[in-house]
Each structure stands twice: as structure tokens, then as C-alpha cells.
N, C-alpha and C positions, 0 to 999 in steps of 0.2 A: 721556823715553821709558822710560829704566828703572823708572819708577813703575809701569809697566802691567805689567811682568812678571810677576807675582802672579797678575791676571787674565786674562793671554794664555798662561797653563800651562793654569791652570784652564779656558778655553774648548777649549783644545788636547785637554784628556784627555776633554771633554763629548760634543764635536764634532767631535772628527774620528774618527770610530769607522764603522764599517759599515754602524749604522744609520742614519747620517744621508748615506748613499750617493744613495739615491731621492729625487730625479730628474737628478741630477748624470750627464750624461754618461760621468764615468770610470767608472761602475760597469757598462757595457759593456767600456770597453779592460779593465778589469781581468779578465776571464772570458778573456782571451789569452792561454797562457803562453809560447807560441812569443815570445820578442823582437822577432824580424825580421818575423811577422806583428804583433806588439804596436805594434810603432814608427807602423805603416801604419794601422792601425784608431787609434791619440791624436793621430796626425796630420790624417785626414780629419775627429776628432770635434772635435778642438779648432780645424780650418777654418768647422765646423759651430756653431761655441756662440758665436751671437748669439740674442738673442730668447730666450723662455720655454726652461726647462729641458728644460719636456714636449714641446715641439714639437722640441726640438734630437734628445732622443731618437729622437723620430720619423722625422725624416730620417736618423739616421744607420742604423738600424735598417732604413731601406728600400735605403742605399748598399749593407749588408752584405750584404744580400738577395742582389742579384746578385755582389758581392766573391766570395762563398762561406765556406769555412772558413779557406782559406788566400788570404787577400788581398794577398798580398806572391807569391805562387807566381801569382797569376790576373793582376796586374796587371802582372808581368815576360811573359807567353805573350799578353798581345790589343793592341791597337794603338789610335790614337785616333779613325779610322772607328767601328769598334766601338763604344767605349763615350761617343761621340754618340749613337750608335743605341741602347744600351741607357738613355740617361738624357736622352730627348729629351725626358720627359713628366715629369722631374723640374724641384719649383719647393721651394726653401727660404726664405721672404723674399722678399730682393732675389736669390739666386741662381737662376740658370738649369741645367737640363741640361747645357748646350754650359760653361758655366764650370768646372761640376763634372768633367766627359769632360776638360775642357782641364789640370787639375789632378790628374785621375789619370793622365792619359798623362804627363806629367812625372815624377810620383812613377814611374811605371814603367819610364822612360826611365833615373834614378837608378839603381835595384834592377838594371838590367840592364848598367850599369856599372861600380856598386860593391858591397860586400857587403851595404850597407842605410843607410838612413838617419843612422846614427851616424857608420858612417866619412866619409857626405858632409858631414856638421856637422861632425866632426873636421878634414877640410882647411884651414878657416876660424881656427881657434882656436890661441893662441897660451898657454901654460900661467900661469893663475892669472887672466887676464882674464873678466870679468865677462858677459856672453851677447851684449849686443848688436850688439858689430862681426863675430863667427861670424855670428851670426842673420842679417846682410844679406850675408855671402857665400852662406850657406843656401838666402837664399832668392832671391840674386841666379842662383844656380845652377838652380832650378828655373824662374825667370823665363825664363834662356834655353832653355829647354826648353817653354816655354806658345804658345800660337799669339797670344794675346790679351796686349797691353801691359800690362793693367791685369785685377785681379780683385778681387772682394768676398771673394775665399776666403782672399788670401792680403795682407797688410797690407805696407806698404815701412818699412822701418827706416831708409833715408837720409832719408826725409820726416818726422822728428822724431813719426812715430805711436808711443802707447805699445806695440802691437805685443801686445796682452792675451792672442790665442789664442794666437801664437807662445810668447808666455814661460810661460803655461796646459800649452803640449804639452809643453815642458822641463821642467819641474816636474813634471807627472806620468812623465817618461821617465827624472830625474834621484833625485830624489827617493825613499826607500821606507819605508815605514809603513802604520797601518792601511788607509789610502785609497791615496796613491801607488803605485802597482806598480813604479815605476823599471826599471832593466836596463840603462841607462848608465852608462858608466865613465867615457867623453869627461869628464865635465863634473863639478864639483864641486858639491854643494848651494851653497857658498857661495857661489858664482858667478851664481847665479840673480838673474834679475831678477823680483821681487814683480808677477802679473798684476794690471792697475790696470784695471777698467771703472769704471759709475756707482758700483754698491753700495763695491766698495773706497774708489774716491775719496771718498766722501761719509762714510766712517769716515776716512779719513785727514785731512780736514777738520774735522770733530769732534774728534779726538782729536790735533790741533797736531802731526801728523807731515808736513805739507805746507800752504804756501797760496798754491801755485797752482792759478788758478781753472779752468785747463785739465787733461784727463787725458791729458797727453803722453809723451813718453818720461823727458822733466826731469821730471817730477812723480813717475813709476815709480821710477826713480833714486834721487830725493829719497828717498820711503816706504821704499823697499828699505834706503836708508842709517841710517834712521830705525829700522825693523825689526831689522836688521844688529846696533843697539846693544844688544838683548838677546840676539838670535842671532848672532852673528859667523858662525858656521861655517851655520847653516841660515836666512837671515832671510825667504825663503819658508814659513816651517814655519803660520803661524797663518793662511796664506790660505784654507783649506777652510775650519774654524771660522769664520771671522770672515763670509767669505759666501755659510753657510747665512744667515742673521737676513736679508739680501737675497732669497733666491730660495725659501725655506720660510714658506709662510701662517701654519703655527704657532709661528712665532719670532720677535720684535718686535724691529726696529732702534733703538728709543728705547731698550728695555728693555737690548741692547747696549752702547750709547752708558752709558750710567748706569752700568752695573757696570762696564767701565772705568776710569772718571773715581774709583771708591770709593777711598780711600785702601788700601795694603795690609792692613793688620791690619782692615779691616772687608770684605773683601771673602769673599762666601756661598760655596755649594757652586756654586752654579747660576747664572745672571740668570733672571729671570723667563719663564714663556713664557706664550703667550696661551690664555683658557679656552677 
């Protein structure tokens, strides 16, 4: 793995910069500078980021709509009548209105508990441990608060799922550089588990940091530990870079895949992009 370090700096200083924000979801939480609003808008975006980048934007852009400015201040004052009624006619995918109302009245329920969504991931966590046993009291805590057993919004961490948007909202809450906006203290970078969907997994398979054939939690694990060996202290850092080349038309996953695999001292400024 530490072969790739040469070219996972390199993609890091390309790719992760500002301009390649559009159409990536964070580039709305990052227009938050409130925290305790911030926490509430990466949390609803990263529920929201399945499916196309562009449509992910879309919906959450329409959540905000009625949120208002202060989404953390609106969601602690209405109740979950209400915001059934404000998002009856809402469809994201596979999600419904009633799932989305079902998951902000919990986050509300939260906020109106505790000071905000950090201290309630804070109660979970044990100093130096790694995200995923917090993440399932996290989210076991909002579960008791949901009317509905099950949700597409919200992923189970005892069910061995790799948990992608959960560890996606950490990451951006934990994290801070050009793209990450962070404002968590709870949690350490290095703590992070690496979000794994198709695009990850399928570099991580390419590139012999995993082969399992599944994108699980073991497999998150795996990559992260694999990552970890050039970052030890940050081994989420090359996940923006690495899927833009998945979710931007003008970036080529082959063309990825190759500059990788280049040995160090032959490796370009760039990899290629498409004409």
C-alpha cells in the first residue's frame, strides 16, 4: 500500500480542492458556519447521498427549503405531525415523505435533549476506538426515537452494513481541509472509518487493498486499515479525490486505476482526464 503514496498525495493536492466540490453534496453543508446548524444539514445530506450526485443535491435543496436557515433552531420548535405535512409530497428514490418527517422528528427530538448531535455521538464513544460501535449507539439512539423499525435514511451498524453515509457524515463533521468543513472535536481523524460504496469498492479491488467481494463493514475496515498504512493519523483523507473519477463525466476510472498502479518515480503531475 505504501507504494501508492506518491500518487494518493498527488491526487489529494488535484482533487480535493474546491473546484471539484460540484456536484458533491458537501458543497452545500459547507455554506454552514453555525456547527449545530452544520451538524443537521451533513447529517440530512449524507442520509440523502444515494443515487446521482445531481439529484442528491436536489433533494436536499428542497429539505432546506422548508428547514429554513436555522435548521437545527426549526427542527427543535415543530413536531412530527407537522413535518409529515410539510413533506408528504416528497420522493427521493426509494424514500418517502413519512420516512424523511420520521427522521427529522428524531434528529429533533435529539437537539431538544442534548446540545446537538456531537454530544449525542459523544455518549457512545470510548477514547481512541474507531467510529463504528459509537455509530450504532448513534444511531441506535435515534432509532428509538423513529416511529418506523426500519429506514432507507438511516443504515444498521449491528447488520454488518458498511454504513457509507454514516461514515460520509463523520468524515465530513470530523475531518477539515479544503472540502471537509469538520467542527468536531468528539472524534479523531484517525478514528474514521473510509466511506466504501460501488466507486470506492471497485478502487479498492483494483488497487489489492481488499478482496472482498462484498461492500461491508469488513471490507470498510479492511480499506481503512489498508489506507491507515500511509495515513495512520488521517486514512479517510484520499476519499474525496479518489471519488471524484466515479461520480465526474470528465474523470476516467481506468485513467485512475493506471496512475496508481505507476511505480513512484514515474508517476505525472496529473492522471489523465477525458477530452
Amino acid at each position: 500500500m505504501r507504494a501508492y503514496a506518491p500518487a494518493l498525495e498527488c491526487l489529494y493536492r488535484a482533487y480535493n480542492v474546491p473546484e471539484f466540490l460540484h456536484p458533491d453534496p458537501v458543497e452545500i453543508v459547507r455554506r454552514y458556519r453555525s456547527l449545530r446548524e452544520r451538524e443537521i444539514v451533513a447529517f440530512v445530506a449524507a442520509s440523502l447521498a444515494y443515487g446521482r450526485a445531481t439529484l442528491i443535491q436536489k433533494s436536499l435543496t428542497e429539505v432546506l427549503a422548508v428547514l429554513g436557515d436555522s435548521p437545527a433552531s426549526f427542527l427543535k420548535e415543530v413536531g412530527a405531525s407537522f413535518l409529515r405535512e410539510r413533506f408528504s409530497g416528497f420522493r427521493h428514490r426509494f424514500t418517502d415523505g413519512a420516512e424523511l418527517a420520521d427522521l427529522l422528528a428524531a434528529l429533533g427530538s435529539v437537539l431538544r435533549e442534548r446540545e446537538g448531535l456531537e454530544a449525542a455521538f459523544g455518549e457512545g464513544l470510548r477514547r481512541g476506538e474507531r467510529s463504528p460501535r459509537p455509530l450504532a449507539s448513534f444511531v441506535g439512539l435515534l432509532r428509538s426515537k423513529m416511529a418506523r423499525p426500519s429506514s432507507s435514511l438511516l443504515a444498521d451498524p449491528d447488520r454488518g452494513s458498511a454504513c457509507k453515509r454514516l461514515h460520509l457524515f463523520l468524515k465530513w463533521m470530523v475531518r477539515v481541509d479544503a472540502v471537509d468543513p469538520g467542527g468536531w472535536s468528539v472524534l479523531a481523524p484517525s478514528a474514521l472509518v473510509v466511506p466504501v460504496d460501488t466507486h470506492m469498492h471497485r478502487i479498492g479491488l483494483a488497487l489489492g487493498l481488499t478482496e472482498r467481494g462484498q461492500a461491508d463493514i469488513r471490507t470498510a475496515l479492511e480499506m481503512t486499515e489498508a489506507f491507515a498504512l500511509v495515513r495512520p493519523d488521517d486514512p479517510a483523507r484520499y476519499d474525496f479525490a479518489l471519488t471524484r473519477f466515479g461520480i465526474r463525466s470528465d474523470l476516467d476510472m481506468e485513467s485512475l486505476l493506471a496512475f496508481c498502479r505507476l511505480p513512484a518515480e514515474g508517476v505525472p503531475p496529473l492522471p489523465p482526464q477525458r477530452s
